[in-house]
C-alpha positions in Angstrom: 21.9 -1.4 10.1 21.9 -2.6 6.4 25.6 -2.7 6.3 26.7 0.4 4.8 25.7 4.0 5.2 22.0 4.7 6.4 20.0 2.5 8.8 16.8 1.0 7.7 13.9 3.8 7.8 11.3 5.5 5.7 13.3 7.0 2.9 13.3 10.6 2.9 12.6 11.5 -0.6 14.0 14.1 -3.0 11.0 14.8 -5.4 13.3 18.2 -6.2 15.7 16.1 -7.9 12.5 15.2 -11.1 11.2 18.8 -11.0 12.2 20.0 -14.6 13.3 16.7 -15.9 12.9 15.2 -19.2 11.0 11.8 -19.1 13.8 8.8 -19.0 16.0 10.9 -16.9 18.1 8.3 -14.7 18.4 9.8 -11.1 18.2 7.8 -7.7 15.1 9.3 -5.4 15.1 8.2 -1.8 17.6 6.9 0.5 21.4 5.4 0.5 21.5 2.2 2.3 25.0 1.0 1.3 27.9 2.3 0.2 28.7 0.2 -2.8 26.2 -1.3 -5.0 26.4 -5.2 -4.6 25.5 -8.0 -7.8 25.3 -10.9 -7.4 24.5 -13.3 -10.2 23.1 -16.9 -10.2 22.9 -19.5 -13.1 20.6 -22.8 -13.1 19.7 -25.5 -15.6 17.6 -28.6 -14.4 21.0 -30.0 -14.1 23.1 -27.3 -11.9 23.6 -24.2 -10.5 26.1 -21.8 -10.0 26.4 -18.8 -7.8 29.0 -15.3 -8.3 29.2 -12.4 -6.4 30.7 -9.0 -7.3 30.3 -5.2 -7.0 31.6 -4.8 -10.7 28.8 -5.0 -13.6 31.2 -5.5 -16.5 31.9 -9.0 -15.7 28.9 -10.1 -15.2 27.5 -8.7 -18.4 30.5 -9.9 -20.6 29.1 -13.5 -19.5 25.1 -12.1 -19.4 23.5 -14.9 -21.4 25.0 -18.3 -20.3 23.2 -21.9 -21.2 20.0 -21.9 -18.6 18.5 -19.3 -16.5 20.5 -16.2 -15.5 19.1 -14.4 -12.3 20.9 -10.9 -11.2 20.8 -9.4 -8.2 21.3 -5.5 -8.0 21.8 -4.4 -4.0 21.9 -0.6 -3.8 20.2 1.9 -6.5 22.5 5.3 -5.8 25.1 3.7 -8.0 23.0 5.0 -11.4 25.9 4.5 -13.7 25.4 0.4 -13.1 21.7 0.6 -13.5 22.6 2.4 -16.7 24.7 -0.3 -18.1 22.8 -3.3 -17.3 19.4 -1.6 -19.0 21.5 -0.8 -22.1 22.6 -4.5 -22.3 19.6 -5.9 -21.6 17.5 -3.1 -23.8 15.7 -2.1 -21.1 13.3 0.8 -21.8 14.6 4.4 -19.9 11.5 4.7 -18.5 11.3 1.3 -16.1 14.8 2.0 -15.5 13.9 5.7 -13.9 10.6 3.7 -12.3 13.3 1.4 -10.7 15.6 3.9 -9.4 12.5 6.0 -7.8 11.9 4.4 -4.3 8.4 6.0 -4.3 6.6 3.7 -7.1 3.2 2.0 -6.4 2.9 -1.7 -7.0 3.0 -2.3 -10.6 3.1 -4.6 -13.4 3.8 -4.2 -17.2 4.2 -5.7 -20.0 7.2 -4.4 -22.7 8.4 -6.7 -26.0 10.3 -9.0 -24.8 10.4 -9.0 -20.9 8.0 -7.7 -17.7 8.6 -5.4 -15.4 7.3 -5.8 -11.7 7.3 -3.1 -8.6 6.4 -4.1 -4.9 6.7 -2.9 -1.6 8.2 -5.5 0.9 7.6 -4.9 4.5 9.6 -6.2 7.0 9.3 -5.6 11.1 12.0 -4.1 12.8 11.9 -5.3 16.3 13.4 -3.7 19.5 16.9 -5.2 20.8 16.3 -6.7 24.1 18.1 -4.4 26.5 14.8 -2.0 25.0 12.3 -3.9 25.7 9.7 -3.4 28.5 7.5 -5.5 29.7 4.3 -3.5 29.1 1.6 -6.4 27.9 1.4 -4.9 24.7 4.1 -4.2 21.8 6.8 -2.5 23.4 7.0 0.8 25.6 7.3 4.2 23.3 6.7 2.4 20.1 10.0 0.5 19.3 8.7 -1.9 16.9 8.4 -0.3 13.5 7.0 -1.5 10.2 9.0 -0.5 7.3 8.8 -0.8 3.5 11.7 -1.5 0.7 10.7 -1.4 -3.1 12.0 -4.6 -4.6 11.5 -4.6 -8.6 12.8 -6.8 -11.4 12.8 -7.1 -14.9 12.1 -10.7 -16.3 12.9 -11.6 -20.0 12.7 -15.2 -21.8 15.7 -16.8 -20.2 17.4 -13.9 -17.4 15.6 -12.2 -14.9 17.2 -9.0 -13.1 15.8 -7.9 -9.8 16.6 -4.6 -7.6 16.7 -3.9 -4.4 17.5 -0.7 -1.7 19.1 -2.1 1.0 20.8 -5.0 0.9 18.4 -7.1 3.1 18.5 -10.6 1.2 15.1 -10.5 0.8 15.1 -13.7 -1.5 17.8 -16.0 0.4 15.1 -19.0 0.3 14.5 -19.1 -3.5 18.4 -19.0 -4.1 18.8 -21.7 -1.6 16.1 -23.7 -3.8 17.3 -23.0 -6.6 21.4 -23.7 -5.2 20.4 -27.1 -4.1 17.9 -28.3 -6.5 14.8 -28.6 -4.3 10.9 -28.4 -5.2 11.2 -27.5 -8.9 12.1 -24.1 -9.5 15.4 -25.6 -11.8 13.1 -27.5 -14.0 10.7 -24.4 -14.9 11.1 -21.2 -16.8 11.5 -17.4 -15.7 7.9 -17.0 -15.2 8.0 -19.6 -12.2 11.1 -17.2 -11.0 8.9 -14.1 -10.8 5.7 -16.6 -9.3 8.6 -17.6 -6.3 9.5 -14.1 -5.8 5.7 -13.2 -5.8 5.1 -16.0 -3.5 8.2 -14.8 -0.8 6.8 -11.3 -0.8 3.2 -12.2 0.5 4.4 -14.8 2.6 6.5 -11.5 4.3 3.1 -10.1 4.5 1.8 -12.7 6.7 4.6 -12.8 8.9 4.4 -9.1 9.6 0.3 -9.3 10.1 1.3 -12.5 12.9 3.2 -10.2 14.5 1.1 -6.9 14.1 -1.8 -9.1 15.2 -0.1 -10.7 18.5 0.5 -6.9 19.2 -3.3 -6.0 19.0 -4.6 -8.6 20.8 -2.0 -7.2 24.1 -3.3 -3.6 23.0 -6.9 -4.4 23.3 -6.5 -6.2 26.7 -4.4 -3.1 28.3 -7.5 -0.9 26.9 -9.9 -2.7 28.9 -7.5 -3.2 32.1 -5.8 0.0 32.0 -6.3 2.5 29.9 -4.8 5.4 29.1 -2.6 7.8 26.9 0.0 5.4 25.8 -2.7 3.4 24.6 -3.6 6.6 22.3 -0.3 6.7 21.0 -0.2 2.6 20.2 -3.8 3.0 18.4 -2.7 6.1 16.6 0.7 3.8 15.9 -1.2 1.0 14.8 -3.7 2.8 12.5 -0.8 4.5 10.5 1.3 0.9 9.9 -2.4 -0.4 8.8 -2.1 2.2 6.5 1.3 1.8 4.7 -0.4 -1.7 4.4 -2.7 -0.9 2.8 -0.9 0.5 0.5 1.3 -1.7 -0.6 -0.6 -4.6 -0.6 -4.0 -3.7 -2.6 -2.6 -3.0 -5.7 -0.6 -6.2 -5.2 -4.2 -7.8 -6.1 -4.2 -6.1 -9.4 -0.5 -7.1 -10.0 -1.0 -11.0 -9.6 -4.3 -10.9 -12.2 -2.3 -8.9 -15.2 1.1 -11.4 -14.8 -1.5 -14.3 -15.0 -3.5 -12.3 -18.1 -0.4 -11.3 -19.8 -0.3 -12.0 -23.7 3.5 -11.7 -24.1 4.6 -15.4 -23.9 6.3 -15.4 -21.1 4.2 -16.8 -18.5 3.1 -20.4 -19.8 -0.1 -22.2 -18.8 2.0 -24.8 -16.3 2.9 -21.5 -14.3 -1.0 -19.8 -14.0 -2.6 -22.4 -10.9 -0.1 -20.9 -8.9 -0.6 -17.0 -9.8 -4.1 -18.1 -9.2 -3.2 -19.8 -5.9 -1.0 -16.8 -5.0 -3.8 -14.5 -6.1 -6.2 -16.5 -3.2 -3.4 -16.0 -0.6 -3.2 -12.1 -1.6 -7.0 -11.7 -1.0 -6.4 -13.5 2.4 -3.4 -10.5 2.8 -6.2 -7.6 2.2 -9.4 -9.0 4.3 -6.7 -9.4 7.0 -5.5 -5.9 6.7 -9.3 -4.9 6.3 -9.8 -6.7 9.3 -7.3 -5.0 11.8 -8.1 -1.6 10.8 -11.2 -2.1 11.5 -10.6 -3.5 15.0 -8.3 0.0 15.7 -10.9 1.9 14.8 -13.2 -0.2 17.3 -10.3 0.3 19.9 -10.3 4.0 19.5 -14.1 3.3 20.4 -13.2 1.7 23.4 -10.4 4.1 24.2 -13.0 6.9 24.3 -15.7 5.1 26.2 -13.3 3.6 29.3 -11.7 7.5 29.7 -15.4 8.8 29.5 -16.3 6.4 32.2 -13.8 6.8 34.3 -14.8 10.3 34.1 -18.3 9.9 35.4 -16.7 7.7 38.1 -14.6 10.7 39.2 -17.9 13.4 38.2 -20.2 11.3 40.6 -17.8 10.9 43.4 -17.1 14.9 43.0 -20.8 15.2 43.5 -21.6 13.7 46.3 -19.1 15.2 48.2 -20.5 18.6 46.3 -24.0 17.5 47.5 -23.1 16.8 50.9 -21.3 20.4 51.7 -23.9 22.5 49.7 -26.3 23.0 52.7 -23.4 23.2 55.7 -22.0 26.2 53.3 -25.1 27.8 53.1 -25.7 27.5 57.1 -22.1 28.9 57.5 -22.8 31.5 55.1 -25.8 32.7 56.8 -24.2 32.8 60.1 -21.0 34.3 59.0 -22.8 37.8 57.6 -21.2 40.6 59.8 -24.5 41.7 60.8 -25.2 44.2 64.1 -28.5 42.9 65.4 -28.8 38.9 64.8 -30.4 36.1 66.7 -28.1 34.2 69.0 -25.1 36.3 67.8 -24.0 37.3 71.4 -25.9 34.1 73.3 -23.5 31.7 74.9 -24.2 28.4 73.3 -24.5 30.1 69.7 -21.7 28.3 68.0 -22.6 24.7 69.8 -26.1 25.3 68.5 -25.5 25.9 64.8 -22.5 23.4 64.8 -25.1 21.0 65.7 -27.5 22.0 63.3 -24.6 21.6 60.4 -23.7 17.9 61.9 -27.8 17.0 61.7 -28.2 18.2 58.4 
């Protein structure tokens, strides 16, 4: 549960809510995951760094543009009102600020005077508590295990960067922690190495959810081969539609990486392009792995098909002999069960033992 009012699932989305709407029109579309929205803002020079928490805007904007790098954290989009205030500080156009608060965006980046505006899809794998699990050789029994996606956005000017998120899931605890204790060299950059750390935590979530997605397919296509069946259908069928969502949200991704690294605004320097271009490498790596596993489902399905068809023929051939052997000791008993008057060996003695042994040498 992301500590508040909805648990962590596909959002159920109320496209009603735009139908009608004038562009710019602020109003949340998806789920609500906590009951307040959460800010939290940190501060950093290559000297120091300073953390604050708060579910009120108005301090933090009273204080908005301290000496160094200010970074805010926005947990929760239902709270419109807030959103409202911190574009109109921070003159942010009306229509990223609708793009933040609808949960349904692709991946995205673009370019505005004076700051950049970047939309992603994280995923993160929601595993079965262990009282659930059954010990099945693949994944988990029923489908526990469940890929799910949360739009994380933010807004990055010269010297502040404000990021969004739906849940509440600290989603970038490792780049405050860097950035809280000085290590690597985040302090001694500018807000474009910011949005490259977030860039880089968001792809590295990637791989950590196509480990575990892959682990799961190599126990799926050894239970195909061993013993299949129609849980196996519902795991491939499973598996094909979380490719999918992967797809998804990670090809454009590709697209996002190259324009930050193009950009002609000023705000990503030269020092800060080898790592878009390294990140770009690993995001390649992301897709041909995705590419990859969908592409070994659809073998599976392959396999699924050909093991129940040959088990089939097993069951067809077995039926058939047995067919083959009773075919001619019907047609015997048929013959001599005719309720005929006049037939040979109908009233003699030894009839029955006679025929009976004709069935058992046939």
């Amino acid at each position: 549960m992301a500590d508040g009012v909805n648990t962590l699932e596909k959002p159920k989305v109320h496209y009603a809510k735009k139908i009608g709407a004038p562009p710019g029109t602020l109003r949340h579309i998806g789920d609500v995951y906590l009951e307040k929205t959460k800010l939290r803002r940190t501060v950093y020079t290559a000297d120091s760094a300073d953390m604050q928490e708060t579910e009120q805007v108005q301090p933090l904007l009273m204080d908005a543009s301290p000496t160094g790098i200010c970074w805010i954290e926005v947990n929760g989009l239902h709270d419109v009102e807030t959103i409202e205030k911190i574009g109109r500080h921070f003159s942010i156009h009306p229509l990223v600020l609708e793009d933040i608060l609808d949960t349904t965006q692709r991946p995205k980046f673009e370019e505005f005077d004076g700051y950049l505006f970047f939309v992603l899809r994280v995923p993160r794998l929601i595993k079965p508590s262990a009282g659930d699990k059954k010990q099945t050789g693949y994944f988990h029994d029923q489908i526990k295990g469940n890929i799910v996606f949360e739009q994380i956005s933010w807004v990055a000017g010269k010297d502040w960067l404000i990021s969004f998120g739906e849940t509440g899931q600290d989603v970038f605890e490792s780049v405050r922690e860097r950035i809280l204790t000085g290590k690597g060299r985040i302090r001694l950059q500018s807000t474009d190495y910011l949005c490259y750390s977030l860039l880089d935590l968001i792809v590295d979530q990637f791989f950590s959810v196509l480990d575990e997605l892959g682990d799961a397919l190599n126990y799926l296509d050894e239970a195909l081969v061993l013993h299949p069946g129609p849980q196996q259908m519902k795991q491939i069928h499973f598996f094909k539609r979380q490719l999918l969502y992967l797809h998804k949200a990670v090809w454009p991704v590709r697209e996002l990486i190259g324009a930050f690294e193009r950009c002609e605004s000023g705000l990503c320097n030269s020092g800060t392009r080898p790592y878009l271009r390294d990140i770009y490498d690993h995001i390649i790596q992301v897709i041909d792995m995705v590419e990859t596993y969908r592409d070994l489902v659809a073998g599976m399905l392959d396999i699924y098909l050909s093991s129940i068809s040959y088990r089939l023929n097993e069951v067809m051939k077995v039926l058939t002999i047995i067919s083959t052997f009773f075919i001619p000791l019907t047609f015997i008993a048929g013959v001599y069960g005719m309720n005929f008057e006049s037939m040979p060996g109908l009233r003699w003695e030894y009839g029955f033992y006679a025929v009976a042994s004709l069935m058992l040498a046939v």
